[in-house]
N, C-alpha and C positions, 0 to 999 in steps of 0.2 A: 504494500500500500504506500509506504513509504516511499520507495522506487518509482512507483507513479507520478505522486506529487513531484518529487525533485524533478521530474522528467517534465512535467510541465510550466513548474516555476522557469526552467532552461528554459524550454521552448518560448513562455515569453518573455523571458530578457531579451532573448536574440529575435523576437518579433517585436520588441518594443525598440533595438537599436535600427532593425531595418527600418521601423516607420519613421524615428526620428530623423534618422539619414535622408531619406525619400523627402519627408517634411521640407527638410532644409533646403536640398537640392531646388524642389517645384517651386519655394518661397524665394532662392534666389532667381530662376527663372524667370517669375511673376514678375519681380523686381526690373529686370533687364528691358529694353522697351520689344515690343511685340513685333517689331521691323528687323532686328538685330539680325535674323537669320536669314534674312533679306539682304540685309545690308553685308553681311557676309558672304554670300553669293555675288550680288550686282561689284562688289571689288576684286572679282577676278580680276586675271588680266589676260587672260582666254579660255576658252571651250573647255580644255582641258580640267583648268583648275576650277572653273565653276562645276564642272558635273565631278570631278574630287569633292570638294566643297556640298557639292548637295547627297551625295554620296554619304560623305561623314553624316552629316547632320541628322541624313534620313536612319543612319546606326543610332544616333547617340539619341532620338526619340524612340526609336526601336527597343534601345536600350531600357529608354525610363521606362517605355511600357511594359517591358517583362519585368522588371523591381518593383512595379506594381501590382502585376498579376501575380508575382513571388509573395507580395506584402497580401494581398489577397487569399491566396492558396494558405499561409501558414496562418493568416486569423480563422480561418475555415478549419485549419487540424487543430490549433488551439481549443475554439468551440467544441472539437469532438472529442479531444482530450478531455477535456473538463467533465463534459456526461458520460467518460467513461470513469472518471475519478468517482464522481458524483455517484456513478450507478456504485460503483463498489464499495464505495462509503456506507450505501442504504444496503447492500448486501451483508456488509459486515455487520451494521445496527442491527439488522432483522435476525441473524445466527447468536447476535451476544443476547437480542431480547429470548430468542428461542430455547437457547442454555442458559438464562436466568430463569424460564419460568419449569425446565426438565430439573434444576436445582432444587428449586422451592418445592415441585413436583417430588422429590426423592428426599428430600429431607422433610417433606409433611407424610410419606412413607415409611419413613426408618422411624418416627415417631409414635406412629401407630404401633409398625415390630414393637418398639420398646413397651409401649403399654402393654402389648399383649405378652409380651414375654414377662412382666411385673404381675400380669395378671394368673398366667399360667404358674410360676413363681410360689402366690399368694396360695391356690389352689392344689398345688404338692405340696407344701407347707400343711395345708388346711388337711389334705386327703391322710398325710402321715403323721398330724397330730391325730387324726380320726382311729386310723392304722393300727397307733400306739395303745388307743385307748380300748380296742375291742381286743 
């Protein structure tokens, strides 16, 4: 159980850095003006370096879009992680309710034994004072 939790506190620290990461990245982009990779193409100085140039660019949003779809994918095993914590946590409550109440269950049993063994006790007692006296 334990091995589980730790496995998912991990899983979101390193989902909590990829988001921050990501965060930062798109907030500096936002920041940048909306022409920039415009203006980074239209200063080629040929054919060449402009389809380079579009080339890269068209990776490096390629790029952001699979660190999103990454940041997506692992909030998605995160959530399934958790109901699977979750389910095994109520699995374990449900076996510790079920052996406290097969305890209480055996020790309101053994209880019983013992009276009747005080009773049977009482009764050889009783039969071999009886015994003695005939």
């Amino acid at each position: 159980m334990d091995r589980f939790e730790s496995q998912l506190k991990q899983a979101q620290l390193d989902y909590e850095k990829a988001r921050t990461a990501t965060v930062g990245r798109l907030q500096f982009l936002q920041r940048q003006q909306a022409s920039e990779g415009w203006a980074v193409l239209l200063q080629s100085h040929d054919l060449n370096q402009f389809l380079d140039r579009q080339y890269q660019l068209k990776r490096v949003y390629a790029a952001d879009r699979q660190v999103l779809q990454d940041i997506k994918v692992k909030a998605e095993a995160i959530q399934t992680q958790k109901a699977v914590v979750e389910n095994q946590k109520n699995q374990v409550a449900l076996l510790r309710q079920q052996l406290l109440s097969q305890k209480q269950q055996y020790q309101a049993e053994a209880g019983e034994e013992r009276q009747l063994i005080n009773r049977l006790q009482q009764q050889r007692s009783a039969l071999e004072a009886a015994e003695a006296q005939l």
